[in-house]
MARTI-446272 format. One record per residue (C-alpha): residue number from 1; residue in one letter; x, y, z. Coordinates in pm, whole numbers, plus 50000, padded with zeros to 5 digits. Layout:
<nodes>
NODE   num   residu       u       v       w
NODE   NUM        a       X       Y       Z
...
</nodes>
This chain:
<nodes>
NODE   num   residu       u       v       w
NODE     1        x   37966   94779   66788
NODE     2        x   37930   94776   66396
NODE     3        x   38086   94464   66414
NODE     4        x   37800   94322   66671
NODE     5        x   37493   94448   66403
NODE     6        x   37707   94296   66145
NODE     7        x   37681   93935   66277
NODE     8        x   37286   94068   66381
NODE     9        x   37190   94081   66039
NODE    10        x   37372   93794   65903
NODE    11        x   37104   93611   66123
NODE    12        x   36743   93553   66033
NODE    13        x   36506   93713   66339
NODE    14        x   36253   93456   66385
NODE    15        x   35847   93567   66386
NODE    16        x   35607   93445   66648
NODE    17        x   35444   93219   66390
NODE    18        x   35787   93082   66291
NODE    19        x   35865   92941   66620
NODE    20        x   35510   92806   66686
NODE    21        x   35552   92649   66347
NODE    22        x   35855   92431   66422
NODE    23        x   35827   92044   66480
NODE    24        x   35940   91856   66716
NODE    25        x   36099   91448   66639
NODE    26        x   36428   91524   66689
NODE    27        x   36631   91199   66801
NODE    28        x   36932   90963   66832
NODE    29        x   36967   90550   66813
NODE    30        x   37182   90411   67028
NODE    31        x   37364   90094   67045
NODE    32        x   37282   89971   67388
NODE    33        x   37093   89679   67636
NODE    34        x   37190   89405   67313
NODE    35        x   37010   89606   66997
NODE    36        x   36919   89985   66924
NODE    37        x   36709   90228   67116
NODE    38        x   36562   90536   66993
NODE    39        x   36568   90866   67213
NODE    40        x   36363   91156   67148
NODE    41        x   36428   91497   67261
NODE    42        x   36117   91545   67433
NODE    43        x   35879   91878   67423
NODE    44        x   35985   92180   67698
NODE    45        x   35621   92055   67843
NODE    46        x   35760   91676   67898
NODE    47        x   36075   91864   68071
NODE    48        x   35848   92025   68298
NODE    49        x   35691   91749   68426
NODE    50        x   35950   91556   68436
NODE    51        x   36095   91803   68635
NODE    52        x   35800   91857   68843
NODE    53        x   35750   91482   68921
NODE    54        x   36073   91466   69084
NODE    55        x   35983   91792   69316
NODE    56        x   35681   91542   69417
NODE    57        x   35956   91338   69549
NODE    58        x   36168   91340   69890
NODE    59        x   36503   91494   69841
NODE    60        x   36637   91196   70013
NODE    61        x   36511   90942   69747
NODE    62        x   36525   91167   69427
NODE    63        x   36861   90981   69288
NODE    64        x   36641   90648   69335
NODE    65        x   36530   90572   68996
NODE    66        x   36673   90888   68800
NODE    67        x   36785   90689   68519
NODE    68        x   36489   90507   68470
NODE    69        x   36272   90774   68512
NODE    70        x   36512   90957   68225
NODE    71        x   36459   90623   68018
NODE    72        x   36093   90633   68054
NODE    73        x   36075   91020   68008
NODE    74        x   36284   90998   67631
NODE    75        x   36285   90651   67498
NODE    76        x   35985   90586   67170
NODE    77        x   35928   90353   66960
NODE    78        x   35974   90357   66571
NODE    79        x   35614   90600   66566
NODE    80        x   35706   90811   66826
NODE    81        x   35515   90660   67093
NODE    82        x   35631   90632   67419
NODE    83        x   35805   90310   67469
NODE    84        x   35780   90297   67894
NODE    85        x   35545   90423   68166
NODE    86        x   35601   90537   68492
NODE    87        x   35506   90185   68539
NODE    88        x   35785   90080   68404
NODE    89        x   36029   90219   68655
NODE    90        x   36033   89917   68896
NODE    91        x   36168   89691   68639
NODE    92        x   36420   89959   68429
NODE    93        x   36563   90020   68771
NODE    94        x   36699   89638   68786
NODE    95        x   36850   89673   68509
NODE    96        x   37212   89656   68507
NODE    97        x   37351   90031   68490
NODE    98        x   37643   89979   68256
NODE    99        x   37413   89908   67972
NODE   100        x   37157   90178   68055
NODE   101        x   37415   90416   68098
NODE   102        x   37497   90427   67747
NODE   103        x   37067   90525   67674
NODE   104        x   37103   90794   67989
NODE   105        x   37384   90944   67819
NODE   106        x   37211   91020   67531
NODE   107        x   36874   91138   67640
NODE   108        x   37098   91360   67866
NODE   109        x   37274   91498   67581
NODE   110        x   36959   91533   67335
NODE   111        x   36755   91694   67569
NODE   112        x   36986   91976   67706
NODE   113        x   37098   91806   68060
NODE   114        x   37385   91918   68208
NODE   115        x   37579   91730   68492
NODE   116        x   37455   92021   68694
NODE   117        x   37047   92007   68600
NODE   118        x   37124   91640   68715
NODE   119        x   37261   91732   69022
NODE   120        x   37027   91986   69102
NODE   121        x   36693   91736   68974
NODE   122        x   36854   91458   69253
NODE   123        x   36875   91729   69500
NODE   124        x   37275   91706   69507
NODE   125        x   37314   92127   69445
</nodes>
């Protein structure tokens, strides 16, 4: 038990106003589709709808167009801006899926999603 408040106290308790405070822009370039992509770990509010548009979808069709809809929802541009729209989709969906695996990968990794949120987002639980 001492040994528990020990490794408490080495640690710094974070305030309200701390948390609130910290900034976003965290991301990884990655060698893929012929030259480098940037992808952003996105806000917990981009998660959510992310995660809510694919409720909006049929169980039946949610593995149609995962990837690109994970491109779409992660990849910006050297500002920060948003490179794709849900607009988009159509045409990152013909794209061949060996070289957008390597950008899936990532934006898996840098936003937190496991195999399993994967599975459970395409309805495969």
């Amino acid at each position: 038990m001492a040994n528990r408040k020990a490794r408490r106290a080495a640690k710094t308790l974070l305030s309200r106003e701390a948390i609130l405070a910290l900034k976003g822009g965290r991301y990884e370039d990655v060698d893929a589709l012929g030259g480098t992509v940037r992808v952003a770990a996105v806000s917990a509010g981009a998660r959510d709808a992310f995660e809510l548009g694919l409720q909006d979808i049929p169980e039946n069709e949610r593995r149609k167009d995962f990837r690109a809809r994970l491109v779409v929802m992660s990849c910006i541009d050297e500002d920060g801006k948003p490179l794709f729209t849900v607009d988009d989709i159509p045409a990152l969906s013909a794209l061949d899926a060996a070289a957008i695996d390597p950008v899936v990968e990532v934006a898996m990794r840098v936003n937190g999603l496991s195999q399993r949120d994967r599975d459970e987002l395409e309805g495969n639980s």
